[in-house]
C-alpha positions as CSV (number, residue, x, y, z in Angstrom):
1,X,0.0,0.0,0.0
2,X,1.3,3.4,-0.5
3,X,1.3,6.3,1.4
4,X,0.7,9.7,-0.1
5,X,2.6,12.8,2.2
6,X,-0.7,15.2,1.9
7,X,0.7,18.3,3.5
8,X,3.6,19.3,6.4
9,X,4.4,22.0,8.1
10,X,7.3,23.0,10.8
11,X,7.4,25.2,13.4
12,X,11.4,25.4,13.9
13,X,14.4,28.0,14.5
14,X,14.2,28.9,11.3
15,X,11.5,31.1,9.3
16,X,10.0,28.0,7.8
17,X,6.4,28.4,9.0
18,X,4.1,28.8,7.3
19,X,5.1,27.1,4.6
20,X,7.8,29.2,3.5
21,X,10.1,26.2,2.5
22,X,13.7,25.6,3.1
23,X,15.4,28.8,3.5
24,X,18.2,29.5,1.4
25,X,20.1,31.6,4.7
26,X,20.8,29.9,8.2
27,X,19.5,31.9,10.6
28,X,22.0,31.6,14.1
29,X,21.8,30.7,17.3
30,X,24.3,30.7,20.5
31,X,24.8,27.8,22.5
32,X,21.1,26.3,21.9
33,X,18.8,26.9,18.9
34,X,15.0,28.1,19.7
35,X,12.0,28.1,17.3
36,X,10.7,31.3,15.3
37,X,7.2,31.2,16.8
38,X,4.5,32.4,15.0
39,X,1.6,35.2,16.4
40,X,-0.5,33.2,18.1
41,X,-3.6,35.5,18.1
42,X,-4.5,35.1,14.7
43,X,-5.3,31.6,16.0
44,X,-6.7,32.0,19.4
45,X,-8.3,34.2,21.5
46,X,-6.6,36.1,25.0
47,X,-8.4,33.3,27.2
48,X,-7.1,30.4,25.4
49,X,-3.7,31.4,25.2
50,X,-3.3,32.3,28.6
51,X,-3.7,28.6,29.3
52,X,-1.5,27.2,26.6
53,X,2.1,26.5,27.4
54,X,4.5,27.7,24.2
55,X,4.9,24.2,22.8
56,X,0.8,23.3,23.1
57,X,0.2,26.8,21.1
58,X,3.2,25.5,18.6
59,X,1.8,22.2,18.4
60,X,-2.0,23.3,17.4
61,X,-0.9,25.8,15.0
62,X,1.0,23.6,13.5
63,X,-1.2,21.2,13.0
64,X,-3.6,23.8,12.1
65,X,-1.9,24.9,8.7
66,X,-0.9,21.5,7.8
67,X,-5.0,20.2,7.9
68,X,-5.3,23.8,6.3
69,X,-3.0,22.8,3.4
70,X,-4.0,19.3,3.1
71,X,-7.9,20.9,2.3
72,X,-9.6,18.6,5.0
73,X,-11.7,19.4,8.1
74,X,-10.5,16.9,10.3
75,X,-8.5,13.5,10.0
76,X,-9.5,10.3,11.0
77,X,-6.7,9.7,13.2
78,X,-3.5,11.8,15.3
79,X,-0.9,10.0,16.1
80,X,2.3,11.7,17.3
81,X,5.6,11.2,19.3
82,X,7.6,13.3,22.0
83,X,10.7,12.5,23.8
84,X,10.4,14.9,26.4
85,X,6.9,16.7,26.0
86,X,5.9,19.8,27.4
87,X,9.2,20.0,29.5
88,X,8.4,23.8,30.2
89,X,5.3,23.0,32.7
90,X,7.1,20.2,34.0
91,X,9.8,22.1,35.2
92,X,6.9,24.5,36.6
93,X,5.4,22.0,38.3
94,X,8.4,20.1,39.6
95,X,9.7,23.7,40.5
96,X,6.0,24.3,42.3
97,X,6.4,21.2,44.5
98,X,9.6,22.2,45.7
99,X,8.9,26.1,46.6
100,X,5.7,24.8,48.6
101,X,7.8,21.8,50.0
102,X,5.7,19.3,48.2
103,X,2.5,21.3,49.8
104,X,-0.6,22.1,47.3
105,X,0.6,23.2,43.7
106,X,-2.1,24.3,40.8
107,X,-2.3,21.2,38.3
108,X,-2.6,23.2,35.1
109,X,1.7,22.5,34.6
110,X,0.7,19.0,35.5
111,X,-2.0,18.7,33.0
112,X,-0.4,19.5,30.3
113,X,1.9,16.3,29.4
114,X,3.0,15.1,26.7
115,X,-0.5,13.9,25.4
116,X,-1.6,17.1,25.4
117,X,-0.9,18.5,21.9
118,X,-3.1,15.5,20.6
119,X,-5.9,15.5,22.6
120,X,-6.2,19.8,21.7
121,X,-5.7,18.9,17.9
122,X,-8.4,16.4,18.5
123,X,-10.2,19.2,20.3
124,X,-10.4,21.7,17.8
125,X,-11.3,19.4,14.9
126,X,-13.7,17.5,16.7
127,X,-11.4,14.5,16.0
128,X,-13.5,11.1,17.7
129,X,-10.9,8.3,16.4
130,X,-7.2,7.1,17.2
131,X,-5.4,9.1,19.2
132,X,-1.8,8.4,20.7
133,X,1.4,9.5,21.1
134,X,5.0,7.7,22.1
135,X,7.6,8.7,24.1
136,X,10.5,6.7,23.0
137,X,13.7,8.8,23.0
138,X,15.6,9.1,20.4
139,X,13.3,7.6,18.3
140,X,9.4,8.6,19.6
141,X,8.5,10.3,15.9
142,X,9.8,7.0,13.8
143,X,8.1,4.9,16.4
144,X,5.0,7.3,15.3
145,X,5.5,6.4,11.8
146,X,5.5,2.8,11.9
147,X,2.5,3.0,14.2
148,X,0.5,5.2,11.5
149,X,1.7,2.5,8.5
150,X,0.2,-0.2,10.5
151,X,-2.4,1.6,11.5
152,X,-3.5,2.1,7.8
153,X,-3.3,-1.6,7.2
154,X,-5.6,-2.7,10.2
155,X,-8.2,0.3,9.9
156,X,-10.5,2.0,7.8
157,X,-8.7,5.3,8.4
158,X,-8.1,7.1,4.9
159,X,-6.0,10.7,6.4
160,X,-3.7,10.5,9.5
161,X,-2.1,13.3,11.0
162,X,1.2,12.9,12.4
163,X,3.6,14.8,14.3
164,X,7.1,15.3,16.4
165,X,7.8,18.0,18.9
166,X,9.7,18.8,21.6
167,X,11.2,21.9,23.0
168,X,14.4,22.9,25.2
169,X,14.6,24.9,28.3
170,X,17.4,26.9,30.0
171,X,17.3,24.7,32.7
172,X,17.1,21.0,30.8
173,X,20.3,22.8,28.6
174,X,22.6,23.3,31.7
175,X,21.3,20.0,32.9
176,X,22.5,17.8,30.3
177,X,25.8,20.6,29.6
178,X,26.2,19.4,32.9
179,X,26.7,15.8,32.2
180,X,28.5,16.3,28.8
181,X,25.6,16.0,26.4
182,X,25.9,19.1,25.6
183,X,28.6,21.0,24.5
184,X,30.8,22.5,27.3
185,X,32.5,25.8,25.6
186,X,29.9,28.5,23.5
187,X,29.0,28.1,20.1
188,X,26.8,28.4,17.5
189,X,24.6,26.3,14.9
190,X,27.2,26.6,12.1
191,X,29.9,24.6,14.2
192,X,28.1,21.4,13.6
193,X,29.5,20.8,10.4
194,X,33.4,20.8,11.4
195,X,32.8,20.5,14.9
196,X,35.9,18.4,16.3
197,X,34.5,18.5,20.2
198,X,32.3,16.5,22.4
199,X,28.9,16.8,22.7
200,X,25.7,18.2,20.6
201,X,24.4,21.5,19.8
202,X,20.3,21.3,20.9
203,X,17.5,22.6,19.6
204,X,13.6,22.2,19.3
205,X,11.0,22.1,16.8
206,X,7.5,21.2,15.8
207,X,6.5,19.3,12.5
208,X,3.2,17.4,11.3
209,X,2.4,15.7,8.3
210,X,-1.2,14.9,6.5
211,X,-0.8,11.0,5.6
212,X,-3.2,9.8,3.1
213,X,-3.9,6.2,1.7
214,X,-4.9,7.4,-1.6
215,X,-3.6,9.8,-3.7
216,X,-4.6,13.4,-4.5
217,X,-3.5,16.2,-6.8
218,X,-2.1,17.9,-3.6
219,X,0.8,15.1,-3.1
220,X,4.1,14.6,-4.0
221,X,6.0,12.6,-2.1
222,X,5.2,8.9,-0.9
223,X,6.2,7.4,2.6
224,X,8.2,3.8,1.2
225,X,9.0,2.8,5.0
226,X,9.9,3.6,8.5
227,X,12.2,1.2,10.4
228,X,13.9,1.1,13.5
229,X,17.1,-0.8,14.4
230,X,18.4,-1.1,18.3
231,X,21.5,-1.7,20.4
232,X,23.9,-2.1,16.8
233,X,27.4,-1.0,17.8
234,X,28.5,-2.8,14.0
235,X,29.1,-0.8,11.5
236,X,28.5,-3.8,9.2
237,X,25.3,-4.9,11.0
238,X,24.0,-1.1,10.2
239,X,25.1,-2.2,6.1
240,X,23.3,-4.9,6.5
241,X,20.5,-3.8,8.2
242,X,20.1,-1.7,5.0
243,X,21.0,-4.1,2.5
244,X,17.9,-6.4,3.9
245,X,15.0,-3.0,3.9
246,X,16.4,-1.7,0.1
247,X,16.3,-5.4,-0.8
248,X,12.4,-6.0,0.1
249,X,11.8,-2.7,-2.1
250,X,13.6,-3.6,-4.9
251,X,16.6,-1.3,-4.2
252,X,20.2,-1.2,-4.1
253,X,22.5,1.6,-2.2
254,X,23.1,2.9,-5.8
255,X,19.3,3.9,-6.0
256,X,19.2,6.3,-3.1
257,X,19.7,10.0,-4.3
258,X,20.4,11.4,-1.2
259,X,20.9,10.5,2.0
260,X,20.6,13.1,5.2
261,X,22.1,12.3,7.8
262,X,21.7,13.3,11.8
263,X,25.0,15.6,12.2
264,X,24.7,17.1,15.5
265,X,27.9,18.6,15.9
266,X,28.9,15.9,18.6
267,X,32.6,15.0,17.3
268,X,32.6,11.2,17.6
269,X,29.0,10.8,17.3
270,X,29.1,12.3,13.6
271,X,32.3,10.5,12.9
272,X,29.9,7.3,12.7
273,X,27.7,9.1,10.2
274,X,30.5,10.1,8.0
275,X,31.4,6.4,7.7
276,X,28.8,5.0,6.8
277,X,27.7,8.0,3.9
278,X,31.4,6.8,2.6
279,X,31.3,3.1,3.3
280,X,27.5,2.5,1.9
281,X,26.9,5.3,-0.2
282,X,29.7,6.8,-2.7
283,X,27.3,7.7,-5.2
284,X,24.6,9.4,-3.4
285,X,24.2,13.0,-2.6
286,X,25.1,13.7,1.4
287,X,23.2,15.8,3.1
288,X,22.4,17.0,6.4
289,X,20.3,19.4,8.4
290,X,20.5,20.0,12.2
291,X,22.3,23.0,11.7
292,X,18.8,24.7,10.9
293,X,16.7,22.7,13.6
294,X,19.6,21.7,16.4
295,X,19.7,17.9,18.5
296,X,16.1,16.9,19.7
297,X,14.5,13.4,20.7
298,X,12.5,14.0,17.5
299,X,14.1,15.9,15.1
300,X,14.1,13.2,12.4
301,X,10.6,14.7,12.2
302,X,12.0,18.3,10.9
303,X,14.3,15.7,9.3
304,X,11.7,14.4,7.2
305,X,9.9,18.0,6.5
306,X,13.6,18.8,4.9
307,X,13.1,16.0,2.7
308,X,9.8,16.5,1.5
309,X,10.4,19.8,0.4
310,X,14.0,18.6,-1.1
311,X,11.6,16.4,-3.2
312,X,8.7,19.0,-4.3
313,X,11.8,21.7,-5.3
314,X,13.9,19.0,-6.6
315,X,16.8,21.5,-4.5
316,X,18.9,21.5,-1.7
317,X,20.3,24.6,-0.2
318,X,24.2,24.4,-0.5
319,X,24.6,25.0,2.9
320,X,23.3,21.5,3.5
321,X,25.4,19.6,1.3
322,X,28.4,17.6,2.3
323,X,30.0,15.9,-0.8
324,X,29.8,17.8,-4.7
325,X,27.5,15.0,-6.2
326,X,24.7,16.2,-8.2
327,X,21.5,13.8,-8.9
328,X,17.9,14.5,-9.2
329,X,15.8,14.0,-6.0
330,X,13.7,10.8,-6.4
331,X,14.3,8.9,-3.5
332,X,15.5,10.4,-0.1
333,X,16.7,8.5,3.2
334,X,17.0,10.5,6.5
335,X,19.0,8.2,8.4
336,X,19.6,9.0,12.4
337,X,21.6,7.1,15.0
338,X,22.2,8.0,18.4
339,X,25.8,6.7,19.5
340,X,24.9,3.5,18.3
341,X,22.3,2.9,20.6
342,X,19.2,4.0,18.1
343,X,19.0,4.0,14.4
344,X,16.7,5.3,12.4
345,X,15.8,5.5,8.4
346,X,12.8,7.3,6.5
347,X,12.8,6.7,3.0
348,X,10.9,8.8,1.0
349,X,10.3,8.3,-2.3
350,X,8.8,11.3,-4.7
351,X,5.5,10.7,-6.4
352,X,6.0,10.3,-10.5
């Protein structure tokens, strides 16, 4: 069965929403990378804002244009993934609980988990069917993938909205700084390409898609497969892991135009990345793209926004390309790993 990419959109440190593509400049950011938020107001009134957190507003506009651009009234199903959630209201309320010495605290902060975004979308659209979201790392947004493609097989869902999100705080960033996950001296997004320290440059970002099981004149770009692979420290058991998926489709590494990979600016981390874009595929573009969004548990999402529009505009900007190979844009991997503990592939595949 295929599956037809309706519409996305991105909320992200970059002036990509709505809909204004991938830009051509990089926008830059010290030491972390925060998103270029929209104005709110022209979506909800003084009330309702006041009791939206900054990522719930992000997350419903969001997934506002995208439904917008698709041309439907609601989908049949929302299924999205987080690896932290609305981390600003649980610092609030974790923060709360300690200034009143674990006394009575106001639940709004508490409320508002990472479930949240969904059930508003489902809200505001009067949305009655499937409604989830995982929290699985590294990988919540591909685990949200896989859970739409079998969600289309076993239902008689026809449009299914999915999205990735997840923001970063001042406090979470000298957190993980603290324990080396971060980088430890200042910098900026445009390090990450010939970054030679330890440790990732972060960022946030929102992005949904419109899936559809049947094809419209809106669609370009078809959703070949999500998979996951765990725990694979082998470089040649990551080359075989995509020797077997490219197999089943018919493929070879050869057939892959471009591949964009996860550089987060995290020295060693990157290295991996660089070996196997040289190992597996010589002949295909290399790309990458968290210098625009920054390291999040879901950034394969913005990941795979970057792709789509790759495909539609049959360009890349040049400040996204790593090698000087020139190829027309039919099929796309985003490939993510996360110190070999988590890897990751989308392949897209544009609509002919």
């Amino acid at each position: 069965m295929a599956i037809y990419i309706r519409a996305t959109q991105t909320i992200s440190p970059q002036e990509t929403f709505p809909g204004k593509g991938i830009p051509e400049s990089i926008k830059v950011h010290d030491n972390f990378l925060k998103c270029c938020l929209p104005d709110f107001k022209q979506y909800f009134t003084s009330l309702n804002l006041r009791r939206m957190s900054t990522l719930v507003k992000s997350g419903n506009v969001c997934a506002i244009e995208t439904l917008k651009e698709a041309g439907i009234d609601k989908p049949d199903a929302i299924i999205t993934g987080s690896g932290l959630g609305c981390l600003e209201d649980t610092e609030k309320f974790l923060n709360a609980m300690l200034q009143t010495n674990e006394g009575l605290v106001p639940p709004t902060a508490f409320i508002q988990s990472h479930n949240t975004i969904g059930a508003q979308i489902a809200l505001n659209f009067d949305s009655k069917g499937y409604n989830v979201l995982f929290a699985h790392k590294t990988v919540s947004f591909d685990t949200a993938l896989i859970d739409t493609l079998l969600h289309f097989n076993d239902s008689d869902a026809a449009e299914i909205l999915v999205g990735g999100f997840d923001e970063i705080t001042a406090e979470n960033y000298n957190l993980k700084k603290g324990i080396g996950q971060f980088k430890e001296l200042p910098g900026t997004n445009l390090d990450i390409r010939c970054s030679e320290s330890k440790g990732s440059i972060p960022g946030e970002g929102v992005s949904f898609f419109l899936l559809s099981d049947h094809p419209s004149t809106t669609d370009y770009v078809i959703l070949e497969t999500v998979n996951i692979l765990s725990f694979c420290k082998s470089e040649e058991g990551i080359k075989e892991w995509f020797h077997k998926i490219f197999t089943k489709y018919r493929l070879t590494f050869d057939d892959i135009d471009l591949v964009l990979a996860g550089l987060n600016g995290d020295f060693e981390n990157d290295n991996i990345y660089r070996r196997i874009l040289n190992n597996c595929f010589r002949n295909s573009v290399h790309g990458y793209y968290k210098h625009l969004c920054g390291e999040y548990d879901t950034a394969s999402s913005f990941g795979m926004w970057f792709a789509c529009n790759v495909i539609k505009n049959n360009h890349i900007p040049v400040h996204s390309i790593l090698n000087e190979i020139s190829r027309p844009y039919n099929y796309v991997l985003i490939y993510n790993q996360d110190n070999m503990k988590n890897h990751s592939m989308i392949l897209l595949r544009k609509k002919l």
